[in-house]
Backbone as numpy.savetxt, mean C-alpha at the origin, in Angstrom:
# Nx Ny Nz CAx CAy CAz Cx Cy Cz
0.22 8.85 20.08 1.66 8.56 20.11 1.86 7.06 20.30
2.40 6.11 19.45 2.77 5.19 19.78 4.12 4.75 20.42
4.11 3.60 20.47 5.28 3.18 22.19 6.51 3.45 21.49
7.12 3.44 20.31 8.20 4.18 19.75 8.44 5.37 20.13
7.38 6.18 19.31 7.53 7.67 19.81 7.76 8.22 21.40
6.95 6.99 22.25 7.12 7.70 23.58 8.26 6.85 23.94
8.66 6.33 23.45 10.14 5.67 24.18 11.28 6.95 23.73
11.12 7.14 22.68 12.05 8.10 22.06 12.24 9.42 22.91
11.02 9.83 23.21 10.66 11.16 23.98 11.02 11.12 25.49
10.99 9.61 25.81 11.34 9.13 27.52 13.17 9.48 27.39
13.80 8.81 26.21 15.06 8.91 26.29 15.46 10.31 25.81
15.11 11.60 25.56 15.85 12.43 25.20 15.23 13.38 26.33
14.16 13.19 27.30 14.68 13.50 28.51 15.64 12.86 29.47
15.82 11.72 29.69 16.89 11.31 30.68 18.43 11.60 30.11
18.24 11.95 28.30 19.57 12.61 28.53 19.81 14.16 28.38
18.89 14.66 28.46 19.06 15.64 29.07 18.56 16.96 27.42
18.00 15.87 26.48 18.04 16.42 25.02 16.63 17.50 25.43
16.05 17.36 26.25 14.74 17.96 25.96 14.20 18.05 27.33
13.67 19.44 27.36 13.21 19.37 28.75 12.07 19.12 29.12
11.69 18.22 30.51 10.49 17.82 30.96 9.01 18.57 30.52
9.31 20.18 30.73 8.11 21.08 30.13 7.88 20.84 28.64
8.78 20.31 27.75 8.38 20.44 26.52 7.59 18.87 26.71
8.15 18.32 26.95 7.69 16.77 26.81 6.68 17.01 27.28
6.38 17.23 28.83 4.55 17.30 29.31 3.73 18.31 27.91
4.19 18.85 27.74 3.44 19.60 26.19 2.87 19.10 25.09
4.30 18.19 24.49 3.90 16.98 23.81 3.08 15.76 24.36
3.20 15.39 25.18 2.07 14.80 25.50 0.63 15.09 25.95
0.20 16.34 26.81 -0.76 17.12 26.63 -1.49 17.16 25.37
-0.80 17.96 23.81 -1.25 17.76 22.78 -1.32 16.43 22.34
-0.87 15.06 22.19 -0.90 14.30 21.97 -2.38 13.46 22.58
-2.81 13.60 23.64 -3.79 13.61 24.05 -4.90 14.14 23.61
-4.65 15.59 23.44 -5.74 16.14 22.61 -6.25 15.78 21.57
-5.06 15.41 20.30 -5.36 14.86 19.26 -5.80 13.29 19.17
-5.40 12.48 20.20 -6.07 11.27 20.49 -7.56 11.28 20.53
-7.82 12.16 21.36 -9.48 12.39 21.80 -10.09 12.86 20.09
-9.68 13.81 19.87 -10.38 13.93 18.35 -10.12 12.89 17.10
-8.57 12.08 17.18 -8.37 11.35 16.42 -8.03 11.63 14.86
-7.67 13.39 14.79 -7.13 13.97 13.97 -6.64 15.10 13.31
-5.40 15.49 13.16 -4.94 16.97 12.76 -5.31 18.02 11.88
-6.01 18.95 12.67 -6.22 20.10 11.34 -5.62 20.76 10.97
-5.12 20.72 9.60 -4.36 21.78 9.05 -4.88 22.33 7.82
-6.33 22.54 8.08 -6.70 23.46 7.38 -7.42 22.90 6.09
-6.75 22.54 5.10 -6.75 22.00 3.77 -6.76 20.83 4.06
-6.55 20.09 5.42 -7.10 18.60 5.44 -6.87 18.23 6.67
-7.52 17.37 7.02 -7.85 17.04 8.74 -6.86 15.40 8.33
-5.90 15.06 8.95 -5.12 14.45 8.84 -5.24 13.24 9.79
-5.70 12.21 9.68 -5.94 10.75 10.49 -5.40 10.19 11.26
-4.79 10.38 12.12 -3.52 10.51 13.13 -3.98 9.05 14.26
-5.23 8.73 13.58 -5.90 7.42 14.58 -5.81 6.30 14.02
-5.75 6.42 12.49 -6.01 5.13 12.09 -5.38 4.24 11.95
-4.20 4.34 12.17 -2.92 3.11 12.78 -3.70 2.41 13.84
-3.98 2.78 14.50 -4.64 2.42 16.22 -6.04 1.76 15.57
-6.70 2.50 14.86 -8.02 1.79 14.57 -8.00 -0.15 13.42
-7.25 0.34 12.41 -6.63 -0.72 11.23 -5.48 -1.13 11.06
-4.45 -0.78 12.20 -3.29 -1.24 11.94 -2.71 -0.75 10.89
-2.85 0.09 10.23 -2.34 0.63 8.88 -2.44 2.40 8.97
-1.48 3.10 8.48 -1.76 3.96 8.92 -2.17 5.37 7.57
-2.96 6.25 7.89 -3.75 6.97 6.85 -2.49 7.21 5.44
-2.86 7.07 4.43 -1.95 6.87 2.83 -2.67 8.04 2.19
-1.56 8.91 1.80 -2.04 9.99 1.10 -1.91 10.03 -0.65
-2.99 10.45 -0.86 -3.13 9.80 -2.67 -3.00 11.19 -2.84
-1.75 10.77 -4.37 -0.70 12.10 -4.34 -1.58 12.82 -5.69
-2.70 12.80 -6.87 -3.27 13.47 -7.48 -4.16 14.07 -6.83
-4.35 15.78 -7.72 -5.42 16.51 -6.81 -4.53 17.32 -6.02
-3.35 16.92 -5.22 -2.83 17.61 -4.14 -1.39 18.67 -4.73
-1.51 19.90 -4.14 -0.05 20.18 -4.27 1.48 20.15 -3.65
2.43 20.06 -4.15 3.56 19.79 -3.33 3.51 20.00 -1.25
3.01 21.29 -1.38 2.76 22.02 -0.02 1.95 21.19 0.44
1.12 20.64 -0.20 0.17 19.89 0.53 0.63 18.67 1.01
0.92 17.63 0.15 1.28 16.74 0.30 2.39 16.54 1.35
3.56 17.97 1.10 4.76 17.44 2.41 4.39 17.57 3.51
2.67 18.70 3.74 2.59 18.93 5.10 1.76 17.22 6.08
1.26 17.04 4.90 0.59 15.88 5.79 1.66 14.65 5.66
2.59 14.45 4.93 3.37 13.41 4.91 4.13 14.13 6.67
4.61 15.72 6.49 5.13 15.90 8.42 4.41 15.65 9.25
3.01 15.85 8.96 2.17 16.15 10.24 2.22 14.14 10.75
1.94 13.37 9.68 2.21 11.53 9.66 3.61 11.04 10.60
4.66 11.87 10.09 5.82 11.38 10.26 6.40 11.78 11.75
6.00 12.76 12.01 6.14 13.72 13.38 5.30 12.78 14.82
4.62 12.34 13.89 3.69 11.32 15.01 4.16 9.73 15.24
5.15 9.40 14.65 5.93 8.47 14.46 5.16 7.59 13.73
5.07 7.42 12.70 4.06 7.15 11.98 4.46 6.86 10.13
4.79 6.08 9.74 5.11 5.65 8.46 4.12 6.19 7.06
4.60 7.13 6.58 4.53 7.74 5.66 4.44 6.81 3.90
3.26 6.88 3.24 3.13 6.13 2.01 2.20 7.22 1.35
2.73 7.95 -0.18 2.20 8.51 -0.75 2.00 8.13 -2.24
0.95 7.83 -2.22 0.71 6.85 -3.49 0.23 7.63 -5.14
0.22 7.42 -6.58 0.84 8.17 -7.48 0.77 9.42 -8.04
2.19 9.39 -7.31 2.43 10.50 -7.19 3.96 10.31 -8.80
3.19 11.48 -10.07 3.90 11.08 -11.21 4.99 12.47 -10.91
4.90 13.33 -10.38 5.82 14.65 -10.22 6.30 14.85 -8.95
7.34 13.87 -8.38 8.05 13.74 -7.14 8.79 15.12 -7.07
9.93 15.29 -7.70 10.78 16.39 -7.24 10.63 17.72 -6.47
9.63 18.11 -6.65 8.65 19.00 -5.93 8.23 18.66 -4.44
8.04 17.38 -4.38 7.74 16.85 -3.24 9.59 16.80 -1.98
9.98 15.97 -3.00 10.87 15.60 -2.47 12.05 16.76 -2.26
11.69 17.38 -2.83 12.57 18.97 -2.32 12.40 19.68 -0.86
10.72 19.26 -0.24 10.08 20.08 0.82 10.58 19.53 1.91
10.70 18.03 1.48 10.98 16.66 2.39 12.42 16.02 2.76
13.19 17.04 2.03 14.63 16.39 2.11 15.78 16.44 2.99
15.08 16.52 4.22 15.72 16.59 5.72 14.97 15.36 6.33
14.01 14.24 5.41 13.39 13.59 5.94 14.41 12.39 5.63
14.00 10.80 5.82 14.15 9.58 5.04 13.47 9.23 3.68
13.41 9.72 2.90 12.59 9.59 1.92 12.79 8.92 1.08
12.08 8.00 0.05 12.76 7.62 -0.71 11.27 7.47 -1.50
11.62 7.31 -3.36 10.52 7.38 -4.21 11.14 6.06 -5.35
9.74 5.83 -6.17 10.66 4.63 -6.75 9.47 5.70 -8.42
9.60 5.35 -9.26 8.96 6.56 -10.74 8.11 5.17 -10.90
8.67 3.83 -11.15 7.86 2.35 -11.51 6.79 2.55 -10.66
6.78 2.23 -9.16 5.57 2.17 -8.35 4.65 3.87 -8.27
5.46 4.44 -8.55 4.94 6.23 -8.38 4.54 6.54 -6.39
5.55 5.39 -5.56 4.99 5.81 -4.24 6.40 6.61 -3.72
6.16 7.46 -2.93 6.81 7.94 -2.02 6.55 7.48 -0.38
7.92 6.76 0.15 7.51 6.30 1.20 8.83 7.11 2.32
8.38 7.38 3.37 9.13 8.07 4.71 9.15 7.26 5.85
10.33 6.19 6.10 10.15 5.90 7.10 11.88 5.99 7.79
11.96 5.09 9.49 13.22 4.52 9.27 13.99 3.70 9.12
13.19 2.79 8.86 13.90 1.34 8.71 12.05 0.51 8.30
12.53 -0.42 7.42 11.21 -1.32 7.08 10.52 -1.79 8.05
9.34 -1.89 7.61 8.93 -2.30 8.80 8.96 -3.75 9.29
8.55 -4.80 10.22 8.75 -5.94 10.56 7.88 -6.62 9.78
7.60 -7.63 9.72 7.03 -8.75 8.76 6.36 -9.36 9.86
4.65 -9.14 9.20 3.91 -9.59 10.42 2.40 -10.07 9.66
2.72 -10.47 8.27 1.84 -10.97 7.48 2.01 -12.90 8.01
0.98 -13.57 7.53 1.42 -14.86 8.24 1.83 -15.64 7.30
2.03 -15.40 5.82 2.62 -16.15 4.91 3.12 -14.97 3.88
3.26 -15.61 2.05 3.60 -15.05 1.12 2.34 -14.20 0.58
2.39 -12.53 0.06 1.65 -12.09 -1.02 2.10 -12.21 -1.97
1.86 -13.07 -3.00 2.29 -12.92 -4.89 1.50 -12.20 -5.23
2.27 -11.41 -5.77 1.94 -10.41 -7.12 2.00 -11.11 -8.42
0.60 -11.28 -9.23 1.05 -11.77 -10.35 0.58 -10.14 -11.79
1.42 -10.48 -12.49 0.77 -9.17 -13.79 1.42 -10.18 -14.65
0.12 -9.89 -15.58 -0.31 -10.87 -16.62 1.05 -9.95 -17.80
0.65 -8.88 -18.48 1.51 -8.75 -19.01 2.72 -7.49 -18.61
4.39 -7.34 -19.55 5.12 -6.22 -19.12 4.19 -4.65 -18.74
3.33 -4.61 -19.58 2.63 -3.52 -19.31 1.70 -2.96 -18.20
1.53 -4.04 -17.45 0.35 -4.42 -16.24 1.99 -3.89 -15.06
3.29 -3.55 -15.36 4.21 -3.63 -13.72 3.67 -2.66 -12.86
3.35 -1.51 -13.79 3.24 -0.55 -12.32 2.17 -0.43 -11.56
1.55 -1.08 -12.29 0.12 -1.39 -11.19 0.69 -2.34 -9.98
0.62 -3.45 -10.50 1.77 -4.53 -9.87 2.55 -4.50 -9.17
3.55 -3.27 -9.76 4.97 -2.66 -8.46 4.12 -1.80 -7.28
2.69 -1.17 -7.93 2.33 -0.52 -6.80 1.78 -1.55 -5.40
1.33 -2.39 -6.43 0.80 -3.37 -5.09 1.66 -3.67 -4.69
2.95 -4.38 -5.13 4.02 -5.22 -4.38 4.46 -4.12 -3.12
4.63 -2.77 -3.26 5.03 -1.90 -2.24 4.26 -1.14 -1.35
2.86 -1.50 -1.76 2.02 -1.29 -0.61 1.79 -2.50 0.90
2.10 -3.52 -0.05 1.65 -4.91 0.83 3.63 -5.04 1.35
4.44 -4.69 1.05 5.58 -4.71 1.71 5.30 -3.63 2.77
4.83 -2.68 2.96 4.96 -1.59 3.43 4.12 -1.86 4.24
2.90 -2.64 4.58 1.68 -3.20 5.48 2.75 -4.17 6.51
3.85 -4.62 5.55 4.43 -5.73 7.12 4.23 -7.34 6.43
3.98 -7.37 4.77 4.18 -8.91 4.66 5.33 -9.22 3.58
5.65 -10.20 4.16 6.69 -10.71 2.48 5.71 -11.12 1.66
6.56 -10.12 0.29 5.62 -10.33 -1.00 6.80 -10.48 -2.05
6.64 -11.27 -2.83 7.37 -12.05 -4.41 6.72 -11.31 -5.41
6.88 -11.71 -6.52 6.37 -11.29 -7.71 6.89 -12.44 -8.98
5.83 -12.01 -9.83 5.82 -12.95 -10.78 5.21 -11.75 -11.63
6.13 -12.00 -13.23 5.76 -10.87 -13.74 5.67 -11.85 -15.69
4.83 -11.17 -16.12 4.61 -11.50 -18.04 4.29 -12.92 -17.92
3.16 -13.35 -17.43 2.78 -14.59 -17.50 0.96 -14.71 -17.75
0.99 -13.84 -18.64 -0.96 -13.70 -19.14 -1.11 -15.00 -20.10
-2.32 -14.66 -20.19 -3.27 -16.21 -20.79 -2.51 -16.51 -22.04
-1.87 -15.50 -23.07 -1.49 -15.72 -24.10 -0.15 -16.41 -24.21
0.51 -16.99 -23.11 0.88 -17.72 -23.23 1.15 -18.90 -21.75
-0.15 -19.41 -21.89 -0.14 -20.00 -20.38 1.16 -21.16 -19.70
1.86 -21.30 -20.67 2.78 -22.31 -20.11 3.48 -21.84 -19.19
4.03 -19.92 -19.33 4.30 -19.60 -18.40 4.28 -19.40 -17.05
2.73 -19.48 -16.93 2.34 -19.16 -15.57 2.13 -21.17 -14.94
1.91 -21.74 -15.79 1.96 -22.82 -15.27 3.39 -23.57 -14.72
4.63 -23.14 -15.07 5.58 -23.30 -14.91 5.72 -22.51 -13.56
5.13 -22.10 -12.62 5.21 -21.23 -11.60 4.24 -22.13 -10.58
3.56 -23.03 -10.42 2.43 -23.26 -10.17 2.51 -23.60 -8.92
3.92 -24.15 -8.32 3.94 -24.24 -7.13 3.91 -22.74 -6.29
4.55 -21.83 -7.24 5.26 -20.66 -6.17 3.25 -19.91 -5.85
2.46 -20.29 -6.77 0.88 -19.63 -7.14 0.33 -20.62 -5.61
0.55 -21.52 -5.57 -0.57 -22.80 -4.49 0.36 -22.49 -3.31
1.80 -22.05 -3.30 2.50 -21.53 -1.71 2.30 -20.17 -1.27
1.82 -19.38 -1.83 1.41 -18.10 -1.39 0.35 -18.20 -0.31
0.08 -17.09 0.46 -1.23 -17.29 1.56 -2.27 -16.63 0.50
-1.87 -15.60 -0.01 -2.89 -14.45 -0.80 -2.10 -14.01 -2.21
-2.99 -14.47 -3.10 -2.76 -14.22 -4.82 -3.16 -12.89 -5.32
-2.65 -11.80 -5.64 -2.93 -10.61 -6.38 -2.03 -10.77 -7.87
-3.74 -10.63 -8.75 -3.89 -11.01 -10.03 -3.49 -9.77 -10.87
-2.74 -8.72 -11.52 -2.85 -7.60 -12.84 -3.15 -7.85 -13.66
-4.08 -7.86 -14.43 -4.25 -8.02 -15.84 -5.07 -6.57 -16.57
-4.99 -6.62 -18.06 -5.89 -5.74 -18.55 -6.06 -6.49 -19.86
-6.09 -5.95 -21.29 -6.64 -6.19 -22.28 -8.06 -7.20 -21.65
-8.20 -8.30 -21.80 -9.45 -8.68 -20.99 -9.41 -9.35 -19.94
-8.53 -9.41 -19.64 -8.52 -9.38 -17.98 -9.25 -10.88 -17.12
-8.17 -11.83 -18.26 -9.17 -13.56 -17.76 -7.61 -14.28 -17.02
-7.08 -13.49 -16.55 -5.80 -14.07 -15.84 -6.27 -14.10 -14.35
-6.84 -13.54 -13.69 -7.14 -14.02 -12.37 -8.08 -15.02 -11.92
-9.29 -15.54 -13.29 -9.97 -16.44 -13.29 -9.27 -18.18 -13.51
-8.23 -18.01 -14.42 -7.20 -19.46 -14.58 -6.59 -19.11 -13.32
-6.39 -18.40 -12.78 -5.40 -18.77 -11.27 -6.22 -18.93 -10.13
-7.71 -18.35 -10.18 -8.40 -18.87 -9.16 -8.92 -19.90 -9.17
-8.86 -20.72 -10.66 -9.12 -22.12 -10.66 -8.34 -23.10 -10.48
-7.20 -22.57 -9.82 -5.43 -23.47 -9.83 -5.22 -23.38 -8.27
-5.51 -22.95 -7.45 -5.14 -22.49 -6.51 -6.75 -22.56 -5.29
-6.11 -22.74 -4.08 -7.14 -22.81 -2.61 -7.32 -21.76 -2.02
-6.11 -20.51 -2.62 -5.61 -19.46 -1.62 -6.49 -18.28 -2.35
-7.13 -17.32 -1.42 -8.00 -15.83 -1.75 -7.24 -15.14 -2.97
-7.43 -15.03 -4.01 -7.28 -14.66 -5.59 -8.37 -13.19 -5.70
-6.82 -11.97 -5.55 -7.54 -10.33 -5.62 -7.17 -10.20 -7.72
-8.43 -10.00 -7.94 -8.08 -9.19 -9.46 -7.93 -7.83 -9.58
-6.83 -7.35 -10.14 -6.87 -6.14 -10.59 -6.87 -6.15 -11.60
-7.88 -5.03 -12.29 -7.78 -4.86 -14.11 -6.98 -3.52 -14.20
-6.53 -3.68 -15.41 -5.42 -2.60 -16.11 -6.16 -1.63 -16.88
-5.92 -0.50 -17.06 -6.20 0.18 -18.32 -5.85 -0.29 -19.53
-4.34 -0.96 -19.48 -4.12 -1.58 -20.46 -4.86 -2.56 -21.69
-4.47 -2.10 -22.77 -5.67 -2.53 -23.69 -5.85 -1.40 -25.30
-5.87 -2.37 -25.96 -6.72 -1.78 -27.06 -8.11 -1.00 -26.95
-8.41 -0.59 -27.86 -10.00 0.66 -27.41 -10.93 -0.37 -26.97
-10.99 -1.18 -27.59 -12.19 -1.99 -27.14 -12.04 -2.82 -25.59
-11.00 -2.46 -25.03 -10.49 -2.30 -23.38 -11.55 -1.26 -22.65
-11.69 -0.16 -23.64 -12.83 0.59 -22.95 -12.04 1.64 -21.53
-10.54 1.24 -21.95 -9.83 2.11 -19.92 -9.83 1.33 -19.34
-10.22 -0.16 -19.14 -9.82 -1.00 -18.00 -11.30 -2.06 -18.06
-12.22 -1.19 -18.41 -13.79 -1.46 -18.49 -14.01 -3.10 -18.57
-13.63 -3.40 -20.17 -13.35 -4.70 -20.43 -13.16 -5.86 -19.31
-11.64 -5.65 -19.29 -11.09 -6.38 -17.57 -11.87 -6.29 -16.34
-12.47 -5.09 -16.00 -13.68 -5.08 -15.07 -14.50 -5.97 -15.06
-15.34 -5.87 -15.92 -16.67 -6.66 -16.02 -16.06 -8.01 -16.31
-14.70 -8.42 -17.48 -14.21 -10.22 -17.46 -14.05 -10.20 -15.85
-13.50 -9.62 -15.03 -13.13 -10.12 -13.70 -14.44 -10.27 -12.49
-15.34 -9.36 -12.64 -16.61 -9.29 -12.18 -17.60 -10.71 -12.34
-17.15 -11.18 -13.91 -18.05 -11.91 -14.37 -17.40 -13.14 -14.18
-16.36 -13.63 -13.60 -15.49 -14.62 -13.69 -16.18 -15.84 -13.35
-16.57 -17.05 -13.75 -17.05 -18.26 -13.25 -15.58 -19.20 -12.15
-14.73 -18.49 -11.71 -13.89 -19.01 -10.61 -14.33 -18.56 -9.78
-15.43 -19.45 -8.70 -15.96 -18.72 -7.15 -14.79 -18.02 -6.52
-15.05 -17.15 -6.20 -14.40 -17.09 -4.86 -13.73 -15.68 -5.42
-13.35 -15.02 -6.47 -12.33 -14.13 -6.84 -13.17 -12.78 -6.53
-11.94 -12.23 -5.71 -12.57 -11.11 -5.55 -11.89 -9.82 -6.71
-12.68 -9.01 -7.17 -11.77 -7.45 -7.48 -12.30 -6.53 -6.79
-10.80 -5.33 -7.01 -11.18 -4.22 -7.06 -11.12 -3.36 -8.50
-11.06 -2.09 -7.74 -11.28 -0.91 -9.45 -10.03 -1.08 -10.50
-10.37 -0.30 -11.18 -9.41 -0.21 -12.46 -7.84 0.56 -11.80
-6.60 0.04 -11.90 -5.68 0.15 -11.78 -5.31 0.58 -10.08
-5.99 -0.07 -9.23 -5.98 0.33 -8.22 -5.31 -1.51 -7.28
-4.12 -1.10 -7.49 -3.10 -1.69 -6.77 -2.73 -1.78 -5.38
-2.98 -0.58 -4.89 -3.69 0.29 -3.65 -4.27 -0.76 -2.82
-5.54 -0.62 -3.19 -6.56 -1.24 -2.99 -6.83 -3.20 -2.55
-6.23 -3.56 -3.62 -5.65 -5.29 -3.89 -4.70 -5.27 -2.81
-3.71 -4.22 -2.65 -2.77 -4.70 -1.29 -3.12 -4.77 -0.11
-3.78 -3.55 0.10 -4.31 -3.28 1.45 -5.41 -4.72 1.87
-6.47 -4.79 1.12 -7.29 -6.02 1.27 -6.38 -7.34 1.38
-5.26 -7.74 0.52 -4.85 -9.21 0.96 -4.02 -9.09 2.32
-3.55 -7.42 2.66 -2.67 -7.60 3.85 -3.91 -7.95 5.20
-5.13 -7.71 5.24 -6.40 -8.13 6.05 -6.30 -8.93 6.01
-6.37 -9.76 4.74 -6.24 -11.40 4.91 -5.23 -12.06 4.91
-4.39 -11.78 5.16 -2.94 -12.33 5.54 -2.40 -12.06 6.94
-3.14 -11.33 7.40 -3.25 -10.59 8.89 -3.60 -11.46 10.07
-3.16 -12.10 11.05 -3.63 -12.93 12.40 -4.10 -12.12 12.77
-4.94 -12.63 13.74 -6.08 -11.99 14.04 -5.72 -11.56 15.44
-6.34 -10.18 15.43 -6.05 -9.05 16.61 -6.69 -9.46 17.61
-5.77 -9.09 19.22 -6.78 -8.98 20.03 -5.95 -10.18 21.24
């Protein structure tokens, strides 16, 4: 339980919302599940620690799962006071039918479903840019931009500025060198995070796209151009995993704990 939740639970006993026996209950169990560090419900043991362990708290990846599934662990998250991010997820309504006594809200561009009550505070120590090389690279892009908002940093975006026509992105060049942390989209071949890691001082994440002609290969292409990049320092992750690029620059945009 974090200090929200137990503030919440302190005030709806002193007014009288809830009685002391239920509360020692909830906290009893709350304890319990501390010590194990996670909820079973059967079809999935639910991470109820890892806010406490990473500052971030467990994200449920919405393929594979069914509606039932998904709303129970988005309650079992939310019940714990605990910010809810369900990532693409292409068949919301289903979801959002189970959930609609919650805060919910879904965006179809990013494909996330997020449950909270209010945003969270901004506790990144500078800017994340999002850059996607081309229109086709956004929802990778929108996914990152709303994962790394949703971690606690201000993030911008910069969008249709790939190699094929570089004046664009050079016309940006200050907003690229004021960021703390650069997240790159690209696909067809995927050499847009290598010109920006050669422009820039600041940690440069590549993501490759599926996007692409066959000889893209699914993202393949952009993989290995971004893998193979002669700009030290660039890191990637997998193919269309936006996810991934956010979570890592919000680490490095992160002061350090403790």
């Amino acid at each position: 339980m974090n200090r929200e939740t137990l503030d919440a639970l302190l005030r709806a006993v002193a007014a009288g919302e809830t009685p002391p026996e239920a509360a020692a209950e909830r906290l009893r169990a709350d304890r319990g599940e501390a010590r194990r560090g996670f909820v079973d419900l059967d079809f999935a043991k639910v991470d109820v620690d890892r806010a406490r362990r990473r500052g971030i708290p467990e994200v449920v990846f919405g393929p594979g799962k069914t509606p039932e599934q998904i709303a129970g662990i988005a309650r079992t998250l939310y019940a714990r006071g605990q910010r809810v991010l369900v990532t693409r997820l292409d068949d919301a309504e289903p979801v959002l039918a189970r959930l609609a006594d919650l805060p919910v809200d879904y965006d179809p561009e990013d494909r996330c479903l997020v449950i909270q009550e209010e945003p969270p505070p901004i506790t990144g120590r500078g800017t994340i840019l999002v850059v996607a090389a081309g229109t086709s690279d956004r929802p990778v892009a929108a996914e990152a931009a709303k994962v790394a908002a949703l971690c606690g940093n201000k993030v911008e975006a910069l969008h249709d500025v790939g190699v094929a026509g570089l004046h664009r992105l050079l016309a940006h060049l200050d907003r690229l060198r004021a960021a703390a942390v650069v997240i790159v989209v690209a696909g067809m071949e995927g050499a847009l995070p290598s010109v920006v890691a050669g422009l820039v001082d600041r940690p440069v994440i590549g993501v490759p796209t599926s996007v692409g002609y066959g000889a893209n290969l699914g993202g393949m292409t952009a993989l290995l151009g971004m893998v193979n990049s002669c700009a030290a320092g660039l890191t990637v992750v997998n193919i269309d995993n936006g996810f991934g690029a956010a979570y890592a620059a919000t680490l490095m945009n992160r002061a350090p704990r403790g």
